[in-house]
C-alpha positions as CSV (number, residue, x, y, z in Angstrom):
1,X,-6.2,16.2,-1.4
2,X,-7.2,15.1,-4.8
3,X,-5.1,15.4,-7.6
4,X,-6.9,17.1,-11.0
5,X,-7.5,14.8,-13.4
6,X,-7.7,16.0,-16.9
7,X,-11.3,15.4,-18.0
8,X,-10.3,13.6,-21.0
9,X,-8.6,10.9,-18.9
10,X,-11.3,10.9,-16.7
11,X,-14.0,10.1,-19.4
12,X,-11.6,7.4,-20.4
13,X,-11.6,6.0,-16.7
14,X,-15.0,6.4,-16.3
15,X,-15.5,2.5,-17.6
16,X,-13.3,1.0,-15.6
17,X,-13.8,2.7,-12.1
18,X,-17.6,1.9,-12.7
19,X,-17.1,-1.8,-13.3
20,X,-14.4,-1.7,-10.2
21,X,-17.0,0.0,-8.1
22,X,-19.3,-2.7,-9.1
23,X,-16.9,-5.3,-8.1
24,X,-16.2,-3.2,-4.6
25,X,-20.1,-3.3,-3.8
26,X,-20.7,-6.5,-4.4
27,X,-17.4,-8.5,-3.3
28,X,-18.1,-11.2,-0.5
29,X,-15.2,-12.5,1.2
30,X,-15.1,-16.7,1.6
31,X,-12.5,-18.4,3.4
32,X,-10.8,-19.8,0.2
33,X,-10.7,-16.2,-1.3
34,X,-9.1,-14.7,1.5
35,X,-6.8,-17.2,1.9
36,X,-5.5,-16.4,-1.7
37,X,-5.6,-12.7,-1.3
38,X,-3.6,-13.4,1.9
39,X,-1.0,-15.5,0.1
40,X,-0.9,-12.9,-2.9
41,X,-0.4,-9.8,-0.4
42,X,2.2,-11.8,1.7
43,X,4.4,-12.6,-1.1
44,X,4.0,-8.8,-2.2
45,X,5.0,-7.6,0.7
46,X,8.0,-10.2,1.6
47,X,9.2,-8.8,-2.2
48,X,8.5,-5.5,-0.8
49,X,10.3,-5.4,2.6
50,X,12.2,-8.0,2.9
51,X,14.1,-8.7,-0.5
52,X,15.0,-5.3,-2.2
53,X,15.8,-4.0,0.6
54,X,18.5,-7.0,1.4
55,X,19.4,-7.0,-2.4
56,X,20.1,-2.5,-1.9
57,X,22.2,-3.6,1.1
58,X,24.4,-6.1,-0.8
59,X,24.5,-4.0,-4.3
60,X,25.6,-1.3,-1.6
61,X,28.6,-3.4,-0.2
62,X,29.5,-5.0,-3.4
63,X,29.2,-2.6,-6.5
64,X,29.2,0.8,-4.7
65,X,31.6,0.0,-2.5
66,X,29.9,1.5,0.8
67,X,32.1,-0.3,2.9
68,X,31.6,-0.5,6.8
69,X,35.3,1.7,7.0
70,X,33.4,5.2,6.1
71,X,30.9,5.6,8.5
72,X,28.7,8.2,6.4
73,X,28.1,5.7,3.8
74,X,26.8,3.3,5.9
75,X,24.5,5.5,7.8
76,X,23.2,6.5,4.1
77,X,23.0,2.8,3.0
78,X,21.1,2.1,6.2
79,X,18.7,5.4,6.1
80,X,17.6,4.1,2.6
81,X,17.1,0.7,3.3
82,X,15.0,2.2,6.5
83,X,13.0,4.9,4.6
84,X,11.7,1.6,2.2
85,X,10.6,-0.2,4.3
86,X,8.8,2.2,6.2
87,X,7.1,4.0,3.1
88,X,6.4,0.6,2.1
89,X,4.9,-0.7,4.9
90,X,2.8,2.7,5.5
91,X,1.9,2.6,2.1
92,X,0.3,-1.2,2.9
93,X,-1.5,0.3,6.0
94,X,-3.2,2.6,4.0
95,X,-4.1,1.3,1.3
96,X,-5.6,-1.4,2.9
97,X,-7.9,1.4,4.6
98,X,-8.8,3.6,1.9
99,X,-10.3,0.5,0.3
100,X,-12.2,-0.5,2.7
101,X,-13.6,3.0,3.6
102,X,-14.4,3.3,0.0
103,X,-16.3,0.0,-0.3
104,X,-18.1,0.8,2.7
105,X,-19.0,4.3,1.1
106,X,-20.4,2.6,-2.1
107,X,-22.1,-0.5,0.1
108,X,-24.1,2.6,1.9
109,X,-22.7,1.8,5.1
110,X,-22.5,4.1,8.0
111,X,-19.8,4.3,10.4
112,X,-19.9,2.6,13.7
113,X,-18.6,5.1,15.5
114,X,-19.0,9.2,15.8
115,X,-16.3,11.5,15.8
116,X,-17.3,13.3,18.4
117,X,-18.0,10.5,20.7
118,X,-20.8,9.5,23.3
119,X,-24.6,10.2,22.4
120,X,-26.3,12.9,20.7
């Protein structure tokens, strides 16, 4: 599903998702670049899944007052700190994908692998 996009934002965009696409066709990974994007995504997602969620769970105890004596709270304190980090972690998943399905669309590149399966 694609959202609509007013056409005088998208002539604005225009610029800048032609020099990203140029950048998505033509980016090789090395070993030292991946390595960087790997330490950049890993501290994103540690800050993602890891520390607001602990942080939620303490400003729950502490200045809410969702103590462990009423049972509801803590079920709702838990559910939110479960429904981040799943959304979250999703949200990695597919991004991840959609980029590279896009740059593989702008490199020109076919799929490996039918749908259907087996041979024509």
């Amino acid at each position: 599903m694609k959202l609509p996009i007013p056409k005088s934002v998208r002539r604005r965009l225009e610029p800048h998702k032609e020099r990203a696409d140029g950048f998505l066709r033509s980016w090789e990974w090395t070993w030292t670049s991946a390595f960087a994007a790997a330490i950049v995504i890993s501290f994103i997602a540690l800050t993602t899944l890891v520390v607001i969620p602990s942080w939620f769970l303490f400003f729950a105890n502490q200045t809410l007052g969702w103590s462990t004596a009423d049972r509801f709270l803590v079920v709702v304190r838990d559910s939110i700190a479960l429904g981040w980090i799943t959304v979250w972690s999703a949200a990695f998943v597919i991004t991840a994908y959609k980029v590279q399905v896009y740059r593989r669309r702008l490199r020109g590149e076919r799929q490996a692998e039918r749908y259907s399966g087996g041979y024509r």
